[in-house]
KOLTITOR-777203 format. One record per residue (C-alpha): x negated, y negated, z negated; residue in one letter. Coordinates in steps of 0.25 Angstrom, whole numbers, padded with zeros to 4 digits, always signed. Layout:
XYZA ...
//
This chain:
+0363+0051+0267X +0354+0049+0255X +0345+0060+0258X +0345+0055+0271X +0337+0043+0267X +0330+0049+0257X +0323+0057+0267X +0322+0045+0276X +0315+0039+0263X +0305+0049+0262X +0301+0051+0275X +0291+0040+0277X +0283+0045+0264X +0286+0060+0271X +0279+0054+0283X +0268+0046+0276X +0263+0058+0268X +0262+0068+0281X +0253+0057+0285X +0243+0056+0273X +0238+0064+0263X +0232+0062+0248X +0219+0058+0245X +0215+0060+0230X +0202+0062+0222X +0196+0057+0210X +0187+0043+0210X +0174+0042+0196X +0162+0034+0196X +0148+0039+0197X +0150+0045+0182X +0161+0054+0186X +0170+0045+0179X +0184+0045+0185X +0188+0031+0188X +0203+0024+0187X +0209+0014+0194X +0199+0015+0207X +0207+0009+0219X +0209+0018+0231X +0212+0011+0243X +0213+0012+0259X +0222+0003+0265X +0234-0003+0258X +0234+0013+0252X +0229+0014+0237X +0228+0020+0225X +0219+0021+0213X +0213+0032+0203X +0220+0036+0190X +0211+0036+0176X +0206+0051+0182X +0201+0044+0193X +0210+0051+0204X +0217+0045+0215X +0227+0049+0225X +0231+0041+0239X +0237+0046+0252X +0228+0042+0264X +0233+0044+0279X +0230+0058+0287X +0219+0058+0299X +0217+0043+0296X +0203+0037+0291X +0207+0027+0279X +0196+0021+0270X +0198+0023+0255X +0192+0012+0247X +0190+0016+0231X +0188+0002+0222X +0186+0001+0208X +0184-0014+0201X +0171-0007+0195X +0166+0001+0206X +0160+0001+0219X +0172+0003+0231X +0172+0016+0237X +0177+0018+0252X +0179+0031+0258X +0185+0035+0273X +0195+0046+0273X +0201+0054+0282X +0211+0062+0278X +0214+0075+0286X +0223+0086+0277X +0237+0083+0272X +0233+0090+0260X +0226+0076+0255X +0210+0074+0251X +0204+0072+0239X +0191+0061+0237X +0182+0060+0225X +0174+0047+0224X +0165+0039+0216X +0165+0024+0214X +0151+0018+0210X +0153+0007+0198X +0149-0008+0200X +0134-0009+0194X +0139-0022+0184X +0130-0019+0171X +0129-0029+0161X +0116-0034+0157X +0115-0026+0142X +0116-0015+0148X +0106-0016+0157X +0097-0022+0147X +0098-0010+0140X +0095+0000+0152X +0082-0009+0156X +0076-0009+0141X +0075+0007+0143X +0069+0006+0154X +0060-0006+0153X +0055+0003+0142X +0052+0015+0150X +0062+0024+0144X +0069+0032+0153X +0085+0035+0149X +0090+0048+0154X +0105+0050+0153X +0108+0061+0144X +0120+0067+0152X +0109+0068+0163X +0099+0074+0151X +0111+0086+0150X +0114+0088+0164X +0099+0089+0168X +0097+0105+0172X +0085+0112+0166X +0083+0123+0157X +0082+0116+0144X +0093+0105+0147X +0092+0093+0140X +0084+0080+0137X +0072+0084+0142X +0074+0094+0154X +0078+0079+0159X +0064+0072+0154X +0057+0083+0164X +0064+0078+0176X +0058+0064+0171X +0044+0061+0181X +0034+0061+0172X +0039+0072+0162X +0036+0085+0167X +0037+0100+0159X +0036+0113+0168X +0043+0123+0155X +0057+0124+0157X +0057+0131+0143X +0052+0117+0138X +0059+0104+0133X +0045+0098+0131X +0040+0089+0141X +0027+0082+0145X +0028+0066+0150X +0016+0061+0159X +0005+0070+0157X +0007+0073+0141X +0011+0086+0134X +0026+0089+0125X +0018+0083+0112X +0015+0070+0118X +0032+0066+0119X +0041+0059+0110X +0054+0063+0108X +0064+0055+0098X +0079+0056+0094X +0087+0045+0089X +0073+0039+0086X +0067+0051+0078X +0055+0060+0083X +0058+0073+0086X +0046+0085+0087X +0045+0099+0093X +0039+0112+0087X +0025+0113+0087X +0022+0128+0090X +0030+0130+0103X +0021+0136+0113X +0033+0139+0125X +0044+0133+0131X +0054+0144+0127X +0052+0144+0112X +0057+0130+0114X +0072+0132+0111X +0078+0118+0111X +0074+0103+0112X +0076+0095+0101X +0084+0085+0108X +0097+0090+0109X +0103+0083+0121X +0118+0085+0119X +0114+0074+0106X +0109+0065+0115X +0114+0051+0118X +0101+0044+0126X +0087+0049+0131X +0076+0041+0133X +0062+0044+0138X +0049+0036+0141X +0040+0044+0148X +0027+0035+0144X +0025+0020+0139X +0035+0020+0128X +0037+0011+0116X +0031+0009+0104X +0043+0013+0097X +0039+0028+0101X +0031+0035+0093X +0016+0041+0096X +0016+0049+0108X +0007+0050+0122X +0020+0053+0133X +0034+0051+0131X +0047+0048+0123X +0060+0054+0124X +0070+0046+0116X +0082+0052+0113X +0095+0046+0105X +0106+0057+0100X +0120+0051+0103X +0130+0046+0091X +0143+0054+0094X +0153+0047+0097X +0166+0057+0098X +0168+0070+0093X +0162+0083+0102X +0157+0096+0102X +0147+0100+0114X +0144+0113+0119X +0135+0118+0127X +0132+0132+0132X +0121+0140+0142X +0115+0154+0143X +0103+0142+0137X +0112+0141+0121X +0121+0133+0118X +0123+0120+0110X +0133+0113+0103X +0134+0099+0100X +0144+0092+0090X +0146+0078+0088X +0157+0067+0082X +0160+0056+0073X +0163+0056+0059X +0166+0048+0046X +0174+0035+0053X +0162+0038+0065X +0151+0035+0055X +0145+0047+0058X +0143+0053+0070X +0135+0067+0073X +0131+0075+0082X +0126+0090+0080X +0121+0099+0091X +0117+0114+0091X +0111+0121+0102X +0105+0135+0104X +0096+0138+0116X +0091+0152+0121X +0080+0154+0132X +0082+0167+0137X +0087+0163+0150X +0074+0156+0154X +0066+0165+0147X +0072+0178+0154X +0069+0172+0167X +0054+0173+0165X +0045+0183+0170X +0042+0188+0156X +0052+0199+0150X +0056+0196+0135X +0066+0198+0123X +0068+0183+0121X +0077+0179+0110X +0076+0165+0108X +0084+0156+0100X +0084+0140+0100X +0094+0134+0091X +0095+0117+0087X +0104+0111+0077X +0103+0095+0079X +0113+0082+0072X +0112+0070+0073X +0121+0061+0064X +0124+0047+0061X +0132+0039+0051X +0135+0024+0050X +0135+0019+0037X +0138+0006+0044X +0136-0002+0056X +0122-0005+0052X +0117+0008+0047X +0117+0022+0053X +0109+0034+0048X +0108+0045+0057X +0101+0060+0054X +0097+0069+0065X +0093+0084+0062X +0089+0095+0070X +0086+0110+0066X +0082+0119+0077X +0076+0135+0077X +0070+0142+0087X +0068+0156+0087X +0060+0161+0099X +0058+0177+0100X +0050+0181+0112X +0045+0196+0116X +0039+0196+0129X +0040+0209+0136X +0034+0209+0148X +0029+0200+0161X +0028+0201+0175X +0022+0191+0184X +0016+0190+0197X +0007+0177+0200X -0005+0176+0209X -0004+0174+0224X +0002+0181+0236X -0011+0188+0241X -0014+0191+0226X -0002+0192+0218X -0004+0198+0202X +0004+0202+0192X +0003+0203+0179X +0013+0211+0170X +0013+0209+0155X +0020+0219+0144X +0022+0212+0131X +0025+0215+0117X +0027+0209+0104X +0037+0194+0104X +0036+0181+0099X +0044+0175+0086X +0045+0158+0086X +0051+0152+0078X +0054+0136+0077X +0063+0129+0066X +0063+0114+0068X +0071+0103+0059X +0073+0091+0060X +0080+0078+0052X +0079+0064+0052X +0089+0053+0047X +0088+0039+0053X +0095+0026+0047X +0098+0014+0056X +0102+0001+0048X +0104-0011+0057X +0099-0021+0048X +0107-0032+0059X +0111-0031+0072X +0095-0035+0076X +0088-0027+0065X +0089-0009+0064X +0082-0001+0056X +0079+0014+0059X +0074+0022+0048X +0071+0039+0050X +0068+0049+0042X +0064+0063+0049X +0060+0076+0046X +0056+0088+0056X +0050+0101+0052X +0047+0114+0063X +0045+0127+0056X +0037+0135+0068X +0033+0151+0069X +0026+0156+0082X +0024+0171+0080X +0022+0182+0092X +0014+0193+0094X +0013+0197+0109X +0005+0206+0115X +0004+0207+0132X -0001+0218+0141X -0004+0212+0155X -0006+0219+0168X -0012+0209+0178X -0013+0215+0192X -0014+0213+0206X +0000+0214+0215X -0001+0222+0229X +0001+0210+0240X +0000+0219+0251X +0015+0219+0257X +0013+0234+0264X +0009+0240+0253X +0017+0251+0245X +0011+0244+0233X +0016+0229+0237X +0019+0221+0224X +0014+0231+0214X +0003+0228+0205X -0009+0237+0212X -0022+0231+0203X -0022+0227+0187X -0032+0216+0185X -0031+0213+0171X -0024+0222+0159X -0024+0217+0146X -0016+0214+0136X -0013+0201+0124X -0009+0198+0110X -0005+0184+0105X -0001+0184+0091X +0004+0171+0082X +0009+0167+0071X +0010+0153+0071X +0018+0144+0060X +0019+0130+0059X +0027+0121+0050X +0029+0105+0053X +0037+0095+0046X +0037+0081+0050X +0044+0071+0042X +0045+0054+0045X +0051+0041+0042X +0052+0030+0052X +0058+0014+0050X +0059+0008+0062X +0067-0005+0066X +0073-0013+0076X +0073-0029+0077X +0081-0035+0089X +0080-0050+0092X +0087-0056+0106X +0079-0048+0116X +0069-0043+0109X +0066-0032+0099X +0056-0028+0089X +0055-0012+0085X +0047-0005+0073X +0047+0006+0066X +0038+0015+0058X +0036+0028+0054X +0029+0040+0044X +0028+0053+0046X +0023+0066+0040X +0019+0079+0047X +0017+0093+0040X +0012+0103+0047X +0009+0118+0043X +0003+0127+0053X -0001+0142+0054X -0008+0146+0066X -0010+0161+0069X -0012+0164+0084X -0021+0173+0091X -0021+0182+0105X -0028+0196+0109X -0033+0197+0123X -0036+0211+0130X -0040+0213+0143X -0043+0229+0148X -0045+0230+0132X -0056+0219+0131X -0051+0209+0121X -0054+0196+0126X -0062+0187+0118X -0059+0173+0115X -0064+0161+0125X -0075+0157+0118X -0080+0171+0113X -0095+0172+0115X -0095+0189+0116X -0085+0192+0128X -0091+0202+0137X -0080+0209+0140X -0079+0220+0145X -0094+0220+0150X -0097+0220+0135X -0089+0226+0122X -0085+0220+0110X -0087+0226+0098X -0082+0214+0091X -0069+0209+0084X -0057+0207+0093X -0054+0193+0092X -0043+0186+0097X -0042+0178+0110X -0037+0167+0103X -0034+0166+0088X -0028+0153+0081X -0027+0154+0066X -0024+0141+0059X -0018+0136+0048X -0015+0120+0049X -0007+0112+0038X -0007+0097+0043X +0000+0085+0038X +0000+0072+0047X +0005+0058+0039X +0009+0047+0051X +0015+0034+0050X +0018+0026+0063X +0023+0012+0066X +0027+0003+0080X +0031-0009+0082X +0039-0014+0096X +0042-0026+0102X +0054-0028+0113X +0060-0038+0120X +0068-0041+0134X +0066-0054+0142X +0066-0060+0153X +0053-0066+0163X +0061-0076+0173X +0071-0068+0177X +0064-0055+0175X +0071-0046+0165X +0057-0040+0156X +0057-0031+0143X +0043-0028+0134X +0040-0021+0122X +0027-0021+0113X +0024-0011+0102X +0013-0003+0094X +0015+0009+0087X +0005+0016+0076X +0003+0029+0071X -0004+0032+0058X -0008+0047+0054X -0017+0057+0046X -0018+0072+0048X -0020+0081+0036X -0021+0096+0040X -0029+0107+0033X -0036+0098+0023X -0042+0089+0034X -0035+0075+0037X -0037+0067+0047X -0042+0053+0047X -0031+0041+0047X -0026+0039+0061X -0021+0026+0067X -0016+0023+0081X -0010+0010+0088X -0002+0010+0100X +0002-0002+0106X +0015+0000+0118X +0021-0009+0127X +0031-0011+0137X +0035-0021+0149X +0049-0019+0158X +0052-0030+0169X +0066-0031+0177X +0065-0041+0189X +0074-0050+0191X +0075-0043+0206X +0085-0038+0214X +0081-0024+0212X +0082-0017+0198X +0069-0016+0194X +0062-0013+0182X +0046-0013+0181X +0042-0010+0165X +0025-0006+0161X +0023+0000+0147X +0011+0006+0140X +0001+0005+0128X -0008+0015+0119X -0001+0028+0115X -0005+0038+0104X -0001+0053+0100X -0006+0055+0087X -0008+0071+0085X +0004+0080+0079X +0000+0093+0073X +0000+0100+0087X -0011+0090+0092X -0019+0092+0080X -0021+0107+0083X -0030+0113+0092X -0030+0125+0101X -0035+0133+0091X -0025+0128+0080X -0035+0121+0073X -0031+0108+0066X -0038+0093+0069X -0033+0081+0062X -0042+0072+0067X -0034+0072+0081X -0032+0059+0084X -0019+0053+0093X -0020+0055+0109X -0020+0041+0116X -0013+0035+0128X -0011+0022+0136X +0001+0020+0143X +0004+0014+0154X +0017+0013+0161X +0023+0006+0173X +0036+0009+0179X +0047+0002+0187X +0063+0005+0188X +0070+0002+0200X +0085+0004+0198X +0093+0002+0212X +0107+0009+0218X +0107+0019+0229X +0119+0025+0236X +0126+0015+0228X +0121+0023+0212X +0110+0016+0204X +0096+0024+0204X +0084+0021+0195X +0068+0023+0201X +0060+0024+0191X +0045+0024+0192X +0033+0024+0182X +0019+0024+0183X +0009+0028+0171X -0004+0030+0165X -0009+0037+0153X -0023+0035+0148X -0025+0045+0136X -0035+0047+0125X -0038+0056+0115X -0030+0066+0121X -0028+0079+0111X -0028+0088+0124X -0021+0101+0125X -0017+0114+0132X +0000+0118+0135X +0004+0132+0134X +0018+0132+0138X +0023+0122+0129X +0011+0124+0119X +0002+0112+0117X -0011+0116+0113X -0021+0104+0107X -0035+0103+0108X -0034+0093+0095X -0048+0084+0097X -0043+0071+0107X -0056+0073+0114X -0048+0072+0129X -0043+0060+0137X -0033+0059+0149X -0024+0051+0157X -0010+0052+0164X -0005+0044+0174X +0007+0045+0183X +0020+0041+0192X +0033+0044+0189X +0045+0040+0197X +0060+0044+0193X +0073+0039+0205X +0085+0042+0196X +0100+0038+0199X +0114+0043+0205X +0110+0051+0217X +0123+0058+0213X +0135+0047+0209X +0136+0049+0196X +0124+0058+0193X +0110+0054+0189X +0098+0061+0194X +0083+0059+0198X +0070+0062+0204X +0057+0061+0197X +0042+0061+0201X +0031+0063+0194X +0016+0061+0195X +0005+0062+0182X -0009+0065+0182X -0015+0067+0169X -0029+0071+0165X -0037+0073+0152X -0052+0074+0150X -0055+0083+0137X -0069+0079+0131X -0074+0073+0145X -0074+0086+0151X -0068+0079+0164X -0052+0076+0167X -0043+0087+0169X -0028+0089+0170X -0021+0088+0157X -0009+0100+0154X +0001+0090+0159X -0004+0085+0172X +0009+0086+0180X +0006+0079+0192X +0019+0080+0200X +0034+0080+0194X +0047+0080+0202X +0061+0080+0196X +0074+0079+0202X +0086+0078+0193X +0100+0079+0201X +0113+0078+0196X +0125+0082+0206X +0140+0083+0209X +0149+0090+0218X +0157+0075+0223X +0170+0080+0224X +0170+0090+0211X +0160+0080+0203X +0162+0089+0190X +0154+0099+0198X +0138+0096+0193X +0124+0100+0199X +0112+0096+0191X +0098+0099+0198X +0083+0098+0190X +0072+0100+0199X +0057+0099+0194X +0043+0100+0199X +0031+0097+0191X +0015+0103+0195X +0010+0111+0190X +0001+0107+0176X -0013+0112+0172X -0012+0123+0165X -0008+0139+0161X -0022+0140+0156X -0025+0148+0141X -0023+0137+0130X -0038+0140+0126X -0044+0138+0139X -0051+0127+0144X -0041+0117+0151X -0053+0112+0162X -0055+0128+0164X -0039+0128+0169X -0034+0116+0177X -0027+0125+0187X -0011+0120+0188X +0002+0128+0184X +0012+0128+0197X +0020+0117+0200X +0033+0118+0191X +0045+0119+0200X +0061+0120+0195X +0075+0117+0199X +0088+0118+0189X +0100+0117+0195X +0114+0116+0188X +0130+0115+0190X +0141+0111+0180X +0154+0110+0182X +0162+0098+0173X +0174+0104+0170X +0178+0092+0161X +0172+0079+0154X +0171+0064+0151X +0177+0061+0165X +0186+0074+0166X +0196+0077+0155X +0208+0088+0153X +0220+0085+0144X +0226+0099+0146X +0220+0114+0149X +0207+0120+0143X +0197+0109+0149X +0205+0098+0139X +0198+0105+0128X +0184+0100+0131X +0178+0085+0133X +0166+0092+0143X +0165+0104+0149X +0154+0109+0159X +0149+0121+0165X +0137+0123+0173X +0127+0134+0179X +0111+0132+0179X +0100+0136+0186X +0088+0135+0181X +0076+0135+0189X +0085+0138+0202X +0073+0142+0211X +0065+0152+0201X +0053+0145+0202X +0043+0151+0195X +0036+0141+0184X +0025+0142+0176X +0020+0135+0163X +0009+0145+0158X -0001+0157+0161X -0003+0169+0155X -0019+0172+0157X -0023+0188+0158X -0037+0191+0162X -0043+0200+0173X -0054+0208+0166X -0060+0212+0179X -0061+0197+0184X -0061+0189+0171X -0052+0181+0176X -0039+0175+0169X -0026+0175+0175X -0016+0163+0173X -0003+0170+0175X +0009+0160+0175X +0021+0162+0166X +0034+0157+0173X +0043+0150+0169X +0058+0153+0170X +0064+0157+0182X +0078+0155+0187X +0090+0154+0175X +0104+0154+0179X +0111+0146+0167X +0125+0144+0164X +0129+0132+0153X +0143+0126+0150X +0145+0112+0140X +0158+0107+0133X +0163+0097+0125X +0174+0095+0116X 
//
């Protein structure tokens, strides 16, 4: 009788559960942050989400039902199901959070704005995709900052050159070598992103409390650890390793990283056969200790080594058009021996004198020890291709146009040390703030010059361009063969500078109209001493100022104008001309800014995006113009040119993914220079279309599943020509820079998803990924390689590609 009415018991849950099934799934935010204790509801039916953020509720078979998903700080989510298999359903979904910020924080977002900074998250910075990941792969999908070397980390900003940007870390100037010529004897950035705590950039119309240059700042602040962790990070690239913790009562804290970088996977790809053994290694710390709550003294070093051994052995391209294709095949012999130690130290004391008042106080130390030394000597082939399709011969070369062969021979030495010692200070008031600072610094340079090149064609040596005997081959030459170009210099140069600003901020309100304005002026002081000679006293004034206004509208909006007189007083590399000769006398290039832009933050598809858009002008003076090989930056050294820049750039950045932030940038820049009246023509870095598209992606219903997608195009620049030709002699443009990197990595866990048992409990991160680089093999060019045709006299520009299409694999954990 009791198992009688047992069963009876059971049998209407028997019949209930043949009537519905199981729906489960897991419910996070836009972050990818599992949420607890969201409501799931249809009817009187419910449930909610454990601290995993997974539910489970039965719902009816063949019947619609409405599940509603609510959350005290989220938006309610409704979804219509249908449920068709007894074997139950699973559904992922995301809740978007209640847009309630406080007013500080939005205070603190719109003074980096209204200041014409541009804050780039740094988990977007290392997810970016590109072949030299980091800080500023993510710049280059920027409008307005455009680089067409994958190979390179530099960077040009609104129509000026690498030497024109400032970079700081944790408030301290950092440099580059001075001798590298190509984008693969680069190695490694000196900003180490897995460091990095917060990126900020201006592209033009910055502060005053930014030192002396014509383009940009790129801001950077290393991260004070606050657990202990190991970070690794592995590719077919190198690999690096980064260590941090808290130590002493959590006094100290430090963080150290280490990172190897190796080429020969871009390098391999290119159309020229080589031995390449390259080897890019960093060492970088940065430590801080709290004596107490008002003084911190931190010290941040760097010691880096490159060693760059190259030994071409032969090239094979074919250029031209497709009624008259060329070829030309070059044989090499000889290698290429660089070498480039950098270090770097600098300790910083911060005393807050009260909770209104800070001092800063630095002392720096950077010295590169450089050697450039190659012999390389090339026998070219440059003939004509059969075009015709019924030929035997079809794509062989049938007719040689030009045989002749080159050496190129350095050996180039350079020795910089640069020391200073900067004050500067802070004084809050209610709304406002007054900033100073000032600054000396020393620069010692030793140089030794020794470069020169052979040219042969059909065994006529080719006389220098402005040789007065060279009638060849209508006429020997019985004199002395002289080189084609021959550099022999030795510059010793010492520069004393002391700089000062002053900067007034403040935050108020007009009606109801939310306003922010800073004044300041900055000065720069210097004298040149080199090879006996110094330079007169030197003195610049640049005052800046900005202006940001927030209506009191419905729409966000945010108008800001900034601008005022920049100056670049010459480094070393701007006092030297083509020929390595030294002028002291060079005085500092000059621009007036003016900036005017406007952010329109506004919710689409119910995720916030941000439209940014900036308009400027650049009027430029004295300008120290100058010819770009590669990454080589070649000064004329006598300010006799003048220019201008003007643009448009426009930047739509938000959540077209939940929880992923991506963008699309365009660009348009017009520069020009005229040098020594001559008449206006295009400067180097006349780039005048860009278009960028960073995308970040996720499969929805396996989110740990990643795609990231980098697309570029820039036009083409003037350029390709010799270094010692004549810039109005060669305007004609280098093709259109095209390329797409795509990547996918799998989360297998993190922050959001954590294992206390099995072999993925041991790690707090672990990703794997593939990526493809240049995925359409689009054949890019930065230079030419010029042969002449003796029968013609004429010079052929030949490009030299870029990379091609790399397959990479990379893997990151974290302990």
């Amino acid at each position: 009788m009791k198992k009688i009415f047992f069963v009876l018991c059971l049998l209407p849950s028997f019949l209930v559960a043949q009537k519905t099934t199981i729906l489960r799934g897991t419910v996070k935010n836009s972050s990818n942050i599992p949420i607890e204790k969201v409501s799931i509801k249809y009817g009187r039916t419910g449930t909610e989400t454990d601290k995993n953020g997974n539910y489970r509720i039965r719902v009816p078979l063949e019947k619609e039902v409405t599940i509603a998903y609510s959350h005290v700080s989220y938006k309610t989510f409704t979804k219509k199901i249908t449920a068709k298999n007894k074997k139950g359903i699973r559904f992922n979904t995301i809740l978007i959070a209640k847009t309630e910020e406080l007013d500080e924080i939005i205070i603190q977002d719109r003074r980096k704005e209204a200041q014409g900074l541009e804050s780039i998250n740094i988990k977007t910075a290392l997810s970016t995709i590109g072949p030299n990941a980091g800080v500023e792969n993510t710049l280059m999908t920027l409008p307005g900052v455009n680089n067409n070397n994958e190979l390179s980390t530099q960077y040009n900003v609104r129509g000026g050159n690498f030497d024109e940007n400032l970079v700081y870390v944790n408030g301290i100037q950092v440099y580059r070598p001075f001798l590298i010529r190509s984008g693969q004897q680069e190695g490694l950035s000196f900003i180490n992103s897995n460091m990095v705590q917060n990126i900020d950039f201006s592209a033009g119309g910055f502060q005053a409390k930014y030192g002396d240059r014509l383009s940009s700042v790129l801001d950077i602040t290393y991260r004070k650890p606050k657990e202990t962790a190991t970070t690794i990070n592995a590719s077919l690239l190198g690999a690096s390793a980064t260590f941090e913790g808290q130590f002493l009562d959590k006094k100290l804290s430090t963080i150290t990283g280490v990172r190897y970088r190796d080429n020969s996977l871009f390098v391999n790809s290119k159309q020229i056969e080589i031995n390449f053994r390259p080897r890019f290694t960093d060492v970088q710390t940065f430590l801080s200790y709290d004596f107490s709550e008002k003084f911190t003294l931190n010290f941040l070093g760097n010691f880096s080594l490159n060693n760059y051994n190259y030994q071409p052995l032969s090239r094979r391209t074919r250029f031209g058009t497709v009624a008259n294709p060329l070829e030309l095949i070059v044989f090499y012999s000889g290698q290429e021996e660089n070498n480039y130690l950098t270090m770097f130290g600098a300790f910083s004391g911060i005393y807050s004198i009260n909770d209104d008042f800070t001092l800063t106080t630095t002392a720096s130390r950077y010295n590169t020890q450089e050697e450039e030394y190659f012999d390389i000597a090339a026998q070219y082939n440059l003939g004509e291709v059969d075009a015709n399709i019924g030929s035997e011969n079809f794509g062989e070369v049938e007719f040689s146009q030009g045989i002749g062969s080159q050496l190129n021979h350095a050996r180039n030495d350079l020795d910089a040390l640069i020391t200073n010692a900067e004050v500067r200070g802070t004084i809050k008031k209610d709304k406002t703030q007054w900033s100073f600072g000032v600054k000396y610094q020393k620069e010692d340079i030793k140089d030794r010059i020794r470069e020169w090149e052979i040219i042969d064609s059909l065994g006529f040596s080719i006389r220098p361009p402005n040789h007065t005997s060279n009638n060849q081959p209508y006429q020997p030459f019985e004199g002395d063969i002289v080189p084609f170009q021959n550099i022999r210099e030795d510059n010793t140069v010492a520069i004393d500078r002391i700089t000062g600003f002053v900067q007034f901020d403040k935050r108020s309100f007009w009606n109801e109209h939310e306003i922010w304005y800073n004044l300041g002026v900055r000065t720069h002081h210097w004298k040149v001493k080199g090879n006996g000679v110094s330079s007169k006293n030197q003195f610049i004034f640049s005052p800046r100022a900005q202006f940001a206004i927030k209506p009191d509208w419905e729409k966000d909006m945010l108008f800001r104008v900034s601008g005022g007189w920049y100056s670049q007083p010459p480094s070393y590399r701007e006092l030297r001309d083509f020929n390595g000769q030294l002028n002291v006398d060079v005085k500092a290039q000059q621009s007036i800014h003016l900036v005017t832009g406007m952010d329109y933050s506004f919710t689409m598809w119910g995720r916030p995006f941000k439209l940014t858009t900036e308009a400027y002008y650049k009027n430029l003076s004295n300008i120290n113009s100058y010819t770009v090989d590669n990454v080589r930056i070649r000064y004329r050294a006598d300010n006799v040119t003048k220019g201008y820049a003007y643009g448009l750039d426009l930047r739509l950045n938000g959540e077209f993914v939940p929880g992923s932030e991506s963008w699309v940038s365009i660009g348009y820049l017009k520069t020009e220079e005229n040098i020594n009246n001559r008449g206006y023509i295009s400067r180097p870095t006349d780039q005048r279309l860009k278009f960028a598209i960073l995308f970040q992606d996720y499969v929805p219903n396996l989110p740990n599943l990643k795609a990231y997608l980098n697309l570029v195009f820039n036009t083409g620049v003037p350029g390709g020509s010799p270094a010692y030709a004549d810039p109005y002699n060669f305007q004609e443009r280098l093709r259109d820079y095209r390329r797409a990197d795509l990547g996918v990595s799998y989360v297998f866990t993190d922050a959001n998803k954590q294992y206390d048992t099995g072999w993925l409990s041991k790690f707090k991160e672990l990703t794997a990924g593939l990526e493809l680089f240049n995925m359409f093999d689009i054949q890019n060019s930065i230079t030419n390689t010029w042969v002449r045709d003796v029968y013609s006299k004429r010079q052929f520009g030949i490009p030299n590609f870029m990379t091609g299409r790399v397959l990479n694999f990379k893997v990151s954990m974290k302990f």
